[in-house]
N, C-alpha and C positions, 0 to 999 in steps of 0.2 A: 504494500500500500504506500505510496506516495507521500512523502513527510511535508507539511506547509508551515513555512517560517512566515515571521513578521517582522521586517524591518522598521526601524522606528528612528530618524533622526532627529535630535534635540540642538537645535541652534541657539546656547546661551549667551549670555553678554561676552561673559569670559572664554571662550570655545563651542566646539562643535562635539558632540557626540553621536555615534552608531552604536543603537543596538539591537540584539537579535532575541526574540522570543518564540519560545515553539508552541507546540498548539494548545499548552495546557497556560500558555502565558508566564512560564518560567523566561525569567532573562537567562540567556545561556552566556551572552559576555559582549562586552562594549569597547570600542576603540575612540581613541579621544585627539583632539588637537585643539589648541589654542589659538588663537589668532590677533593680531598686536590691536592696543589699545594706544591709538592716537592722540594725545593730550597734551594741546599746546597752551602757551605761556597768556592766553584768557583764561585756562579751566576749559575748552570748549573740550568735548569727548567725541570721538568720532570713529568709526569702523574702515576698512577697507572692504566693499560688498564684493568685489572680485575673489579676496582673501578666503571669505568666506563659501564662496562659494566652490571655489577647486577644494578647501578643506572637508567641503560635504563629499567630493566625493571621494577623495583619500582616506578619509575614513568608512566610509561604506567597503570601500576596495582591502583596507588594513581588515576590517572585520572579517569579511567575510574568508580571506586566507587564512587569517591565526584562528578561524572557528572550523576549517575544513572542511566547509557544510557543499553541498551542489547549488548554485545560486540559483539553478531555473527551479529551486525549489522553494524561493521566497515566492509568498501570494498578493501581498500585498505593501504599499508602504505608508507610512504616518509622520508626519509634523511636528514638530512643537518648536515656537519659536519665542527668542525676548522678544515683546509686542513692541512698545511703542519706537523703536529705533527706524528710523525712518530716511527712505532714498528717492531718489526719482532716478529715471535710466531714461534713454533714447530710445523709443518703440522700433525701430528702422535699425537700429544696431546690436540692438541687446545691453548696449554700454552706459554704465552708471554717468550723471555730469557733473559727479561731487562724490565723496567719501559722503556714508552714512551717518546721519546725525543719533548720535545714541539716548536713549530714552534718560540716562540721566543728564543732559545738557539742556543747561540754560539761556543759550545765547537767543531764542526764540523771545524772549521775555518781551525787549521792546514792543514788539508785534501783538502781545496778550495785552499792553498796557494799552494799546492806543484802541484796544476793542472791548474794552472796562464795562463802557454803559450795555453790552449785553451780552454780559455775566450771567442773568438771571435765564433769559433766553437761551441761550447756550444751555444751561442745566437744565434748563425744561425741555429740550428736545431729545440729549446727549445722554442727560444722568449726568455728567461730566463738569467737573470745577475748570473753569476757564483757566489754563495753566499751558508752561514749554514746556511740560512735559510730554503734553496728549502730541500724534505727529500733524495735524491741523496747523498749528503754528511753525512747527519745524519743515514743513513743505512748503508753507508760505516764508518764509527767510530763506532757503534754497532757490524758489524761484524767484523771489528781489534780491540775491546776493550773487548767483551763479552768471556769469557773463556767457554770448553766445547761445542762447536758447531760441531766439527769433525763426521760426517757419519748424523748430520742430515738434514731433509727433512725441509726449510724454506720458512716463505710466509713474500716475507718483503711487508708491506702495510700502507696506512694512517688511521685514524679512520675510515672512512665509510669502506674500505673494513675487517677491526676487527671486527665491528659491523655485515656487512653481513655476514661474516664467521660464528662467532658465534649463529646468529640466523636463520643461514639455510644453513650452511655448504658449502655453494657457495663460493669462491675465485674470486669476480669481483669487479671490480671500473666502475668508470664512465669517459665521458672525461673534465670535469668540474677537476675530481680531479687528474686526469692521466697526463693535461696540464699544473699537477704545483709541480711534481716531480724532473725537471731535468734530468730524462732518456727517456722522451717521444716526439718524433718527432711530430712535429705540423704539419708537411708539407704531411707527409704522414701518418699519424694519428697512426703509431706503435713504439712500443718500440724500442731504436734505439742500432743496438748490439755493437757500436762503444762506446757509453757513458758509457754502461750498463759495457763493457771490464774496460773502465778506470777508477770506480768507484768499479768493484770487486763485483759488482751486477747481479748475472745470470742472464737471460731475464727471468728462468724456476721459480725463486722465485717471478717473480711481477702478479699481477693479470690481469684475463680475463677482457680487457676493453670493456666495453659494451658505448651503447644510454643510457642517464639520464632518457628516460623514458623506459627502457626497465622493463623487467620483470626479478629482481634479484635474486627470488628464493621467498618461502611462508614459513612461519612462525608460531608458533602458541605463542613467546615471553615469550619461557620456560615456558608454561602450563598456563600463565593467560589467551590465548586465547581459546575459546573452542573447535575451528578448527585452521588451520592451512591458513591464508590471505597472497598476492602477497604483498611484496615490488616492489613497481613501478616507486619510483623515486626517484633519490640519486645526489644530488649537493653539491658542496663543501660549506661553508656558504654563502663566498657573490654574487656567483652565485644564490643562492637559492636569495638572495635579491636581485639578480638584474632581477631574474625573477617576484616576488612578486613585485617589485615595475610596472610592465610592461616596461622594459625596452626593449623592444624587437627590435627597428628600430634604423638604424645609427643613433652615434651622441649623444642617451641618456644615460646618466650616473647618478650614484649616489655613495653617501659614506656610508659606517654601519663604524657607532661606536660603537664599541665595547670594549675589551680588547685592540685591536689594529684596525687599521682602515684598508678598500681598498677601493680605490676610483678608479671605473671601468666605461666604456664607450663603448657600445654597438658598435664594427665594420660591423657586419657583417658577410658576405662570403670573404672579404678584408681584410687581417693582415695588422698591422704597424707597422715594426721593430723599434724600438727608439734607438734612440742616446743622449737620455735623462734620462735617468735613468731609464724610466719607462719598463715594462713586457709585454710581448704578450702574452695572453694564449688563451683556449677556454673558450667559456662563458657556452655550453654546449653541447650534441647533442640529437637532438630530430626531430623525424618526417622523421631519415633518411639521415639527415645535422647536420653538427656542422656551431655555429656561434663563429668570432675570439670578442674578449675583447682585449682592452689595460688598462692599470691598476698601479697603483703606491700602495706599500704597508708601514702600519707605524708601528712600533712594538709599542708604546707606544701611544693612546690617551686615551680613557676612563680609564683603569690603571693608569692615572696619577693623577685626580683625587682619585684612590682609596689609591697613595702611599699618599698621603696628610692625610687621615682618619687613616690609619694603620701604616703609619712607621715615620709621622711629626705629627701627632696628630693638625694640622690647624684646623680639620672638624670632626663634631660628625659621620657624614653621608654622603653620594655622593650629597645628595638632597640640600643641605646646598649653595655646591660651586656657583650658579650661582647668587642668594641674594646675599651673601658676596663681589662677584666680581663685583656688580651691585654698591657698596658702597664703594669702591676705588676710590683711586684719579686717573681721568681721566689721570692726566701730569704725573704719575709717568712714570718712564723710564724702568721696572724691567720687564729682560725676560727669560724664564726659556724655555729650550734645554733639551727636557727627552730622553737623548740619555743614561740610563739605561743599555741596551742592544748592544749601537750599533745607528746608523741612517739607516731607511731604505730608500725607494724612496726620493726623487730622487738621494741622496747622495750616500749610500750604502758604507758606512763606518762604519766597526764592530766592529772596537778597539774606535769609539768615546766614551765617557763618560759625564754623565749627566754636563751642565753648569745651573748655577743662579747667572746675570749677573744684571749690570745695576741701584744696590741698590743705593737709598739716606738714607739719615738721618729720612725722613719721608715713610721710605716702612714700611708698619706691614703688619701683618696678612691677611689682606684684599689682599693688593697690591700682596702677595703673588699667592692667591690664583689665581687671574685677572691674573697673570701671566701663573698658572697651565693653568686656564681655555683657554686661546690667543693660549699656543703654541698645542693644538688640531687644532686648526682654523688655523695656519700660517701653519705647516703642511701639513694639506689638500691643503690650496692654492697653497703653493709648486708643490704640482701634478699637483693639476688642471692645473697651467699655463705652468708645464710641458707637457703636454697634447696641450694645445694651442699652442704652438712654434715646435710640431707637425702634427699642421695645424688642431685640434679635437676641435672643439667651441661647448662649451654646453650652448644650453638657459637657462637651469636651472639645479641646483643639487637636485636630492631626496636623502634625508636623511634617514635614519634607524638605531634602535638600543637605549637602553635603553637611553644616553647623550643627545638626541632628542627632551625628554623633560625639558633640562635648556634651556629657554629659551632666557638668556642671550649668551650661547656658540653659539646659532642658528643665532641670531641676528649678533653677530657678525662674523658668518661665513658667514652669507649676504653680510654685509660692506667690509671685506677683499677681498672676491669674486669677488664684487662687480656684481652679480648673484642673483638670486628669489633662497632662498631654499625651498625647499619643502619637508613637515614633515606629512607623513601619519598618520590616527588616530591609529594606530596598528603599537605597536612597533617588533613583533615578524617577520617580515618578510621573515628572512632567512628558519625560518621553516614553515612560509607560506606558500612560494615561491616552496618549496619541496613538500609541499602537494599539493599545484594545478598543479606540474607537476604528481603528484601520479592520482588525482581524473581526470587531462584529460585523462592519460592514459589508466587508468582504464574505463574512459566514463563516470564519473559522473556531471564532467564541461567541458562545451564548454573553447576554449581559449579565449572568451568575460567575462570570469571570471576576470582577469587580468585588465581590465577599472574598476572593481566595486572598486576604492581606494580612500575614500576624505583624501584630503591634506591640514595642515594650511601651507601659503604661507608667509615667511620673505623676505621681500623687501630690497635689499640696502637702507641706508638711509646718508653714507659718500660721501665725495666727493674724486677726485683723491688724491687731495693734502695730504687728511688727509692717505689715503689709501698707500700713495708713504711713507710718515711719519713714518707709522707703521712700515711697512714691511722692509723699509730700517735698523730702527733698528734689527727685528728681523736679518736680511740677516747678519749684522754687528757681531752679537749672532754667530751664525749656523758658520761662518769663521772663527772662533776662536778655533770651534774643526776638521777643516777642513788642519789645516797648518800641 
């Protein structure tokens, strides 16, 4: 009998990933590459979309040798991309007419400022806080900044639809990543010609939005395949994780830590506009339906840890931070605000700037890092209890994403919580989560694939008091870039 794999590519901020799952939805093993992070002497962050894209397929081609497998026995392939980072290409060439603007860059801001009076507009159509984050603005500063565009044909798109373009000539997204552009009406699921006007964005340049599990076109991954296989399912990343975690009914939610975090919560067929900082988007559409998410985003958590190793030299390695922070004095006071970039959820303050507050005479290195490590955790809580004063109570958070395993960040994402986290044995989920929408679509799993997940389970183990303790310093922190 015929064995059927599922490929599943993961295009993060920080690299690319392939992997291969067989029919019972076991990852059998993943190849990885990196690809440089362009950051000049603004702070602007930007990709090389070329980069990435030959990296997709070297590592589809690395996987597939060091796993031995016969390739005409993949069935299908799946998506996941970091959403908001954002390119335009030449339709007539295939070729990018800028390096990609990446979801955490700010330079778009001007362009959010001068479209202030509709803010409110904007959230009413989008779900979406008027920000440089969404790529809305960051395709509007590409095309008033990019010289030479006069008489041509342009597709402005996110990663996933670069990717599909390139490997099968399709022009489509999905509404996972359509819902987090800033020109896409959530209400009636199309491009909305009003936003599209005030941003200077044709409708003619954005892509066919399709269902997450549709079928986006077949491929053969510029000739590593021997044939040519469907792309089936394409979600933006933490979509793809909030599918792989089974999040599928009200009410459940989870965070991927990543580069940056989202901490999202399954609505439903019921949107919830916030008046809290948080976003409404789609979580995905499949089977015919979309389902809405509400969601807070962080530009900085696992990043923060990595500026500690590369730009403060604290840590030899990521792996270090959660020992170190385990060895710190409990009483110290020191809290660290990695507002880098900007603050996202629930603040949404872009001109903030990084604070480290709180020093005594006995903070070192340790205390340091305890600090790195908390404000991932204070963060997330942020949302989460943004979430809650919007009436959205989660029994428990699932977690995802490589920070999953410090144990100490988990633990204490427990106690701040004060919530059961939950930490799957398989860190990869956003490109899981893609491939079990690829293999249902396809027919090679039922949607009972989604329960096959074990979880280690962190218990609160604070009390309120200590918990009101913490957080009030942090709150006391966060106010200081807030005035």
């Amino acid at each position: 009998m015929k064995v059927k794999y599922i490929l599943s590519i993961d295009q993060s901020t920080s690299g690319t990933k392939a992997l291969l799952l067989d029919e019972q939805g076991k990852l059998l093993g993943r190849a990885d590459l990196p690809h440089q992070q362009i950051i000049n002497h603004q702070g602007w962050v930007s990709h090389g979309p070329m980069e990435i894209y030959r990296n997709t397929i070297t590592v589809t081609k690395r996987l597939i040798e060091t796993q031995g497998i016969d390739s005409t026995d993949i069935t299908a392939i799946g998506i996941s991309n970091q959403r908001e980072t954002s390119l335009i290409w030449d339709r007539a060439t295939g070729n990018p007419i800028a390096d990609a603007v990446v979801w955490q860059c700010g330079r778009a801001q001007p362009i959010c400022d001068r479209l202030k009076s509709y803010t409110e507009i904007i959230r009413q159509k989008t779900g979406l806080r008027l920000s440089p984050y969404f790529p809305a603005a960051k395709w509007a500063w590409l095309l008033e900044n990019t010289p030479g565009l006069t008489g041509k044909s342009l597709c402005c798109g996110t990663i996933d639809s670069w990717l599909i373009y390139k490997l099968t000539g399709q022009f489509k997204t999905d509404y996972s990543n359509a819902s987090r552009t800033q020109l896409f009406n959530i209400s009636t699921l199309s491009w909305d010609s009003e936003l599209c006007e005030l941003l200077g964005v044709a409708p003619d340049m954005l892509p066919q939005v399709c269902m997450s599990d549709s079928r986006f076109g077949d491929t053969d991954m510029d000739g590593v395949l021997p044939h040519k296989i469907p792309i089936y399912g394409v979600l933006g990343d933490s979509h793809g994780a909030l599918f792989g975690q089974g999040c599928t009914e009200p009410g459940m939610g989870k965070a991927t830590y990543g580069t940056g975090s989202s901490i999202m919560v399954n609505l439903r067929e019921k949107p919830v506009f916030s008046d809290k900082g948080l976003v409404t988007s789609l979580a995905w559409g499949m089977d015919g339906k979309v389902n809405y998410v509400l969601e807070g985003n962080i530009n900085y958590t696992g990043s923060v840890i990595k500026w500690l190793v590369d730009e403060v030299k604290l840590l030899g390695s990521s792996k270090e931070a959660g020992a170190l922070a385990a060895q710190a004095d409990p009483k110290d006071g020191t809290y660290l605000v990695p507002a880098f970039t900007g603050l996202g959820a629930p603040y949404w303050k872009s001109d903030a700037k990084a604070l480290l507050c709180g020093m005594g005479r006995g903070t070192g290195r340790a205390e340091i890092v305890k600090a790195a490590e908390e404000s991932i955790g204070y963060q997330i809580a942020d949302v989460v209890n943004a979430m809650r004063e919007e009436g959205v109570e989660l029994s428990e958070l699932r977690a995802d994403g490589g920070p999953t395993r410090d144990k100490y960040l988990m633990q204490f994402q427990a106690d701040i919580l004060g919530l059961p986290v939950a930490v799957p044995e398989r860190e990869e989920l956003s490109g899981i989560g893609a491939g079990y929408c690829a293999g249902i679509a396809a027919g090679v799993y039922s949607s009972d694939i989604l329960s096959h997940i074990d979880r280690e389970y962190y218990q609160p183990q604070k009390g309120r008091d200590w918990v009101k303790a913490h957080f009030d310093g942090w709150k006391n922190a966060v106010s200081m870039l807030l005035k």
